[in-house]
C-alpha positions as CSV (number, residue, x, y, z in Angstrom):
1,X,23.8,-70.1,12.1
2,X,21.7,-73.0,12.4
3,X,23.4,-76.0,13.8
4,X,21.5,-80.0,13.1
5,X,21.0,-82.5,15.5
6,X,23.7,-84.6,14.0
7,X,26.1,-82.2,13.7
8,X,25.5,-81.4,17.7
9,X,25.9,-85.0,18.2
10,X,29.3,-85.0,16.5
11,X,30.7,-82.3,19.1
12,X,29.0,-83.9,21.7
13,X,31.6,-86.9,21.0
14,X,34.4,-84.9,20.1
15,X,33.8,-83.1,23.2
16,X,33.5,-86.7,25.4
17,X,36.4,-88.3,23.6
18,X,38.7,-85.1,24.9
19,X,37.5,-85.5,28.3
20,X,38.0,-89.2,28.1
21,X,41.5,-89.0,26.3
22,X,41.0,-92.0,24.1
23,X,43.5,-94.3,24.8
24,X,46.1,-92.4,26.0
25,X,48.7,-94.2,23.3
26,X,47.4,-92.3,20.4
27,X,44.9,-95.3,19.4
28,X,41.7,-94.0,18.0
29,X,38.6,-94.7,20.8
30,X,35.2,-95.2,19.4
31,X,36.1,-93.3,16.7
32,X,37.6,-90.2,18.3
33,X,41.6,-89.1,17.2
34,X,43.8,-86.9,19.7
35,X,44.5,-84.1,18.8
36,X,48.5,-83.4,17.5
37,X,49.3,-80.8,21.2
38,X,47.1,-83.6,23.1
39,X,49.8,-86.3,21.9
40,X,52.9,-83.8,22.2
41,X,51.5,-83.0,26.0
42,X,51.1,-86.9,27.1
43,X,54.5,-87.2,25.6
44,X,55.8,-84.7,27.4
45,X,54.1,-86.1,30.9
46,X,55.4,-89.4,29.9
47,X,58.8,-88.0,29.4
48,X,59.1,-86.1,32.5
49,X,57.7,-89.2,34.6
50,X,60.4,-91.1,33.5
51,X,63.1,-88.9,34.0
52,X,61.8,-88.1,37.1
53,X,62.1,-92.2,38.1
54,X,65.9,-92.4,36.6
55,X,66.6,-89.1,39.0
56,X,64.9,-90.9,41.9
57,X,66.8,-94.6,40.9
58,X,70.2,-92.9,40.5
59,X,69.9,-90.8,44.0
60,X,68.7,-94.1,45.9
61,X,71.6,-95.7,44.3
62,X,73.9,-93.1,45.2
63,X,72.9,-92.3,49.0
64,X,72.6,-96.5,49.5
65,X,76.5,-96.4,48.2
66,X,77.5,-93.9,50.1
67,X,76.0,-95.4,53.2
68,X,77.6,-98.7,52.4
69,X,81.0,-97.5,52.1
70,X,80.9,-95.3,55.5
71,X,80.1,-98.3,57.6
72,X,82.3,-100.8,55.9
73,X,84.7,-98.9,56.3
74,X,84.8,-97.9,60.0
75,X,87.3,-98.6,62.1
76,X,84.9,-100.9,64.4
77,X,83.1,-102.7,61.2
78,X,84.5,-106.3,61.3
79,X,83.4,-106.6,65.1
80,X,80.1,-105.1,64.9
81,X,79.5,-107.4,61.2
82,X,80.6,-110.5,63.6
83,X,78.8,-109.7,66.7
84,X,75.2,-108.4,65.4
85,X,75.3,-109.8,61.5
86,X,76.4,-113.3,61.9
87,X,74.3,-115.7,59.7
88,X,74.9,-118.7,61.7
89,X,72.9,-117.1,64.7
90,X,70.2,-115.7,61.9
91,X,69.6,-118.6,60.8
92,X,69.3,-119.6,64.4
93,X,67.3,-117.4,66.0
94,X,64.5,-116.8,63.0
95,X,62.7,-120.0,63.8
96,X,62.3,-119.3,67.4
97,X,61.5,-115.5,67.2
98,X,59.1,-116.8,64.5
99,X,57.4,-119.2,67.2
100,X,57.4,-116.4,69.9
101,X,56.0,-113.8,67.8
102,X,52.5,-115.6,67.7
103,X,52.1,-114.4,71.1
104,X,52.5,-110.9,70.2
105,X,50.1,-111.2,67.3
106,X,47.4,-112.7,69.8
107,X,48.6,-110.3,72.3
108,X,47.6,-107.3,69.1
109,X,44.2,-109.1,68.7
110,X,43.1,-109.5,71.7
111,X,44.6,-106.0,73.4
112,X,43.5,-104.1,69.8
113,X,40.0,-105.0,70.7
114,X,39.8,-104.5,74.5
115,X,41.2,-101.2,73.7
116,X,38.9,-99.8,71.4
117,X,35.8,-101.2,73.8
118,X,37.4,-99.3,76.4
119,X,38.3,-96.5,74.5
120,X,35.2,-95.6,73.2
121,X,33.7,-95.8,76.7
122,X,35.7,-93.7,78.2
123,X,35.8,-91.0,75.9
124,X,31.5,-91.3,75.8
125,X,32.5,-90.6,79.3
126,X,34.2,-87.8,79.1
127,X,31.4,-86.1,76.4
128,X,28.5,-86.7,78.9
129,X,26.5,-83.4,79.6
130,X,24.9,-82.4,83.0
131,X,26.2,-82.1,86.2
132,X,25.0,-85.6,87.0
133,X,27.6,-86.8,85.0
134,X,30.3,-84.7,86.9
135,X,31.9,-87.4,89.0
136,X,32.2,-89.4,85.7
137,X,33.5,-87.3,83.6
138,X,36.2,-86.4,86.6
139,X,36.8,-90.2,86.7
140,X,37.3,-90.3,82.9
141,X,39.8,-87.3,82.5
142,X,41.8,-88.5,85.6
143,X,42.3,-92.0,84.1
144,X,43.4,-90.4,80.6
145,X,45.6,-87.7,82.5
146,X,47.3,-90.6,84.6
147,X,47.5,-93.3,82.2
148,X,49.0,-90.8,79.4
149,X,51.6,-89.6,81.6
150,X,53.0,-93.1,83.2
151,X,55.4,-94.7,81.0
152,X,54.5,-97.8,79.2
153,X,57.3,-99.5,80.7
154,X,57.1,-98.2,84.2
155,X,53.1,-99.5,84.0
156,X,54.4,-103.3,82.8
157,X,56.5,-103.2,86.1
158,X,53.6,-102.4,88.2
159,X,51.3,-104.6,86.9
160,X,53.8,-108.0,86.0
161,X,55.4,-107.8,88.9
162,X,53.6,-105.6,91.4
163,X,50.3,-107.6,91.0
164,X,51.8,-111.0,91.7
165,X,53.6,-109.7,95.2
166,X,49.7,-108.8,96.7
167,X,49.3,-112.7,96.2
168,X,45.6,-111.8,95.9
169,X,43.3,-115.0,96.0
170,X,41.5,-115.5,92.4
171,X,43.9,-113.1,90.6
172,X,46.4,-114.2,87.6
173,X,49.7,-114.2,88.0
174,X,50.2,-115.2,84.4
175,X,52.9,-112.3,82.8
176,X,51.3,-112.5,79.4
177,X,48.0,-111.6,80.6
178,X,49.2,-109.2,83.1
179,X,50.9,-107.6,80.2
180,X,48.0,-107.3,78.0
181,X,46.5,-106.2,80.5
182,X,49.2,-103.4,81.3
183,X,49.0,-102.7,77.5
184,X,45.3,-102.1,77.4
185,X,45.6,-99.6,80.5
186,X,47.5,-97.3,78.6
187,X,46.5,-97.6,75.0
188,X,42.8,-97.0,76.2
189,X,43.9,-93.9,77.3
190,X,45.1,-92.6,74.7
191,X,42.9,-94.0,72.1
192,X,40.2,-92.6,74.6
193,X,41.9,-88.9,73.6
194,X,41.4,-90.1,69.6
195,X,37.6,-90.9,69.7
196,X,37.0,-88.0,72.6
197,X,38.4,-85.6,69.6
198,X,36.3,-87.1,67.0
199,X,33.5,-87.0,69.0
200,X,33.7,-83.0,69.8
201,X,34.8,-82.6,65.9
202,X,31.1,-83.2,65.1
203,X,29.1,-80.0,64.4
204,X,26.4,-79.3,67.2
205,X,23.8,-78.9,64.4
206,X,24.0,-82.5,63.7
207,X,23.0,-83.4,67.2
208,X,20.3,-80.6,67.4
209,X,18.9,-82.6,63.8
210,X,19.1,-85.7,65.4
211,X,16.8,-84.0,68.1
212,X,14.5,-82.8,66.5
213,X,14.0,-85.7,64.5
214,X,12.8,-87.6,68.0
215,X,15.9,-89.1,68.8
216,X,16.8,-89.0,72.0
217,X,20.4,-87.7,73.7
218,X,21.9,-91.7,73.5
219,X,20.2,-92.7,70.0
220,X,21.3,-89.4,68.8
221,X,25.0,-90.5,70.1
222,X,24.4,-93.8,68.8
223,X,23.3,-93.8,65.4
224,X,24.0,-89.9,64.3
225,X,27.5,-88.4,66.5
226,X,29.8,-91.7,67.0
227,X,29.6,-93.2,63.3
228,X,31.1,-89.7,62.1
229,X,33.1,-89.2,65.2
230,X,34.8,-93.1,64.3
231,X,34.8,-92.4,60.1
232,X,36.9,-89.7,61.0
233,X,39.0,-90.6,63.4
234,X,39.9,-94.1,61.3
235,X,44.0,-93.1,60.5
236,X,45.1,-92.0,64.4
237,X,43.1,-95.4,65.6
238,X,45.5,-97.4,63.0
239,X,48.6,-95.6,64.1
240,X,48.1,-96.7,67.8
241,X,47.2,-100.1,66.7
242,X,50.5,-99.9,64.7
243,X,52.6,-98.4,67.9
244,X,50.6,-101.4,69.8
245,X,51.9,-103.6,67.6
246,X,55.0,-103.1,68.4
247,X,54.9,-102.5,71.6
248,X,53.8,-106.3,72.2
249,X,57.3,-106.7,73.0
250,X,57.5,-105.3,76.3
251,X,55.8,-107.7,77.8
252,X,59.2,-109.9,78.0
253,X,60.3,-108.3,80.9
254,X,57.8,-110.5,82.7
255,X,59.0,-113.7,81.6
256,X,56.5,-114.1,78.7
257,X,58.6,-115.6,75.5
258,X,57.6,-113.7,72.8
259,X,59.7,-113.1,70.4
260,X,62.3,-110.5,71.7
261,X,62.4,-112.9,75.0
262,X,63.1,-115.8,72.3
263,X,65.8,-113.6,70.9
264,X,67.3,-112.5,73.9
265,X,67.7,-116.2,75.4
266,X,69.8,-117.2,72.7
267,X,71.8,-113.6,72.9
268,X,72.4,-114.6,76.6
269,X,74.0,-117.9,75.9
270,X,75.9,-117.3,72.5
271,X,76.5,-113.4,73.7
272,X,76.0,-112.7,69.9
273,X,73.7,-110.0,69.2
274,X,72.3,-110.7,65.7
275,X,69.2,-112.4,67.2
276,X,68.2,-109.0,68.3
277,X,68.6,-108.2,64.8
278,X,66.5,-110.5,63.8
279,X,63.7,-109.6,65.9
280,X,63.5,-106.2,64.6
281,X,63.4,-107.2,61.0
282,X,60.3,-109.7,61.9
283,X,58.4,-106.6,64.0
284,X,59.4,-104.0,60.6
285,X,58.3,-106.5,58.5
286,X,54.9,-107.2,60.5
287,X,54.4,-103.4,60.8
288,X,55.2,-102.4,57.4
289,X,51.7,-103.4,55.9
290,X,49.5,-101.8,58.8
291,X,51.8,-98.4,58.1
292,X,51.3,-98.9,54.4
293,X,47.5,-99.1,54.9
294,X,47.3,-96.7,57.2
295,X,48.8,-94.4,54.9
296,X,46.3,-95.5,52.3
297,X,43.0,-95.0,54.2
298,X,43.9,-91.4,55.2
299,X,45.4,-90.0,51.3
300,X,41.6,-92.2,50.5
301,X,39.7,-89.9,53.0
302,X,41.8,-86.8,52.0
303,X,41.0,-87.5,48.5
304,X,37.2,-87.9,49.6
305,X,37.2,-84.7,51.7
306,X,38.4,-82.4,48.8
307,X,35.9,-84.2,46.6
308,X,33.0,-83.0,49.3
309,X,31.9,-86.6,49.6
310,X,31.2,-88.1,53.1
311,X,34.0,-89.1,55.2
């Protein structure tokens, strides 16, 4: 059977319109008409979509309700509604916690860079080869090992108030700085950890092409092993910027007024607790978008990764 050009043209487009789907609303594209089961199947998907939604709708609804009526109705309710829901200290405390959290978003800024410089050297660090390198690397894994381990909270101490009690001539005793710098100590560490895993994720062959290219050990770090090693390691970096974030808070117990010290000065003289409240709501809020995009660059690089594209 002999089949003309036009005619293989004409499947050619049949072919290309099925691929395509036309519209998707039964609407004729370029020429091309669904087929009958096409239309019953994006019916169906359509169908099942939106009963999948009501489903999802009517269980929010119902778990929401049954969440209401269990604290409304606890014995202890009408206290706890006046002492850490009262509107009149809402409206109160939002414009001061509002004027306090500035400093932790400078604090994230600042801190989020210093971190990642310090980060990335110490895990470079920690990857050097040769026994020259020894006391380095040794240096590296001990400040990882001890920094990892401290608690955040235990390391503000030492450093806000530890620091200031050498009275050392030339040093700060300024508790937002002394936090930050508390806060870098240990997020370096454990970023340090992130890249250190991205770096050793890279294939040996990549370095041994890099070599015999002409590059030396450091360009071949440079330009071939740490742009993979930080593509891939983009999601855990975000999630300790996003546990940074938050963490911004701590340095109140130094006297800096950020915004849980500006909540906790009007809790002290009104003994209400619903600026605390507040407080937490402005930190979700703030962190809500960095999780959100977080969560979108990694299901992006999954989705990249199964494709076999670069990461």
């Amino acid at each position: 059977m002999t089949v003309t050009k036009g005619e293989s043209a004409r499947e050619g487009a049949d072919d290309e319109g099925d691929m395509s789907g036309g519209t998707g609303d039964g609407v004729p594209d370029d020429g091309y008409a669904p087929s009958e089961r096409r239309l019953a199947r994006e019916r169906y998907r359509r169908t099942r979509a939106r009963r999948a939604t009501a489903v999802a709708a009517l269980s929010t609804l119902v778990t929401a309700a049954l969440l209401y009526l269990v604290v409304v109705n606890a014995p202890g309710w009408p206290r706890t509604k006046e002492t850490f829901f009262s509107a009149h200290y809402a409206r109160e405390a939002l414009p001061k916690v509002l004027e306090g959290l500035w400093l932790n978003v400078r604090l994230l800024l600042i801190c989020g860079v210093a971190v990642l410089v310090l980060g990335m050297l110490i895990a470079v660090a920690r990857t050097l080869r040769g026994p020259v390198f020894f006391p380095l690397r040794v240096l590296a894994a001990a400040y990882t090992d001890f920094f990892r381990g401290l608690p955040l909270i235990i390391n503000l101490m030492i450093v806000v108030l530890g620091v200031p009690a050498l009275r050392l001539q030339g040093v700060t005793v300024d508790p937002v700085l002394l936090g930050g710098t508390a806060l870098t100590l240990t997020y370096s560490a454990y970023v340090a950890e992130v890249f250190r895993a991205g770096i050793e994720s890279i294939h040996p062959s990549q370095r041994a092409a890099a070599r015999s290219l002409g590059l030396t050990n450091r360009q071949a770090l440079r330009h071939v092993v740490l742009p993979q090693a930080v593509r891939r390691q983009v999601p855990p970096l975000l999630n300790d910027l996003v546990s940074l974030q938050k963490d911004t808070g701590l340095v109140s117990i130094g006297g800096a007024v950020d915004a849980v010290r500006a909540a906790d000065i009007i809790v002290g003289r009104s003994l209400n607790y619903t600026p605390y409240i507040v407080a937490g709501l402005v930190f979700v809020a703030l962190t809500i978008p960095m999780t959100r995009f977080t969560d979108w660059v990694t299901a992006r690089m999954d989705r990249r990764r199964a494709q076999g594209g670069s990461l």
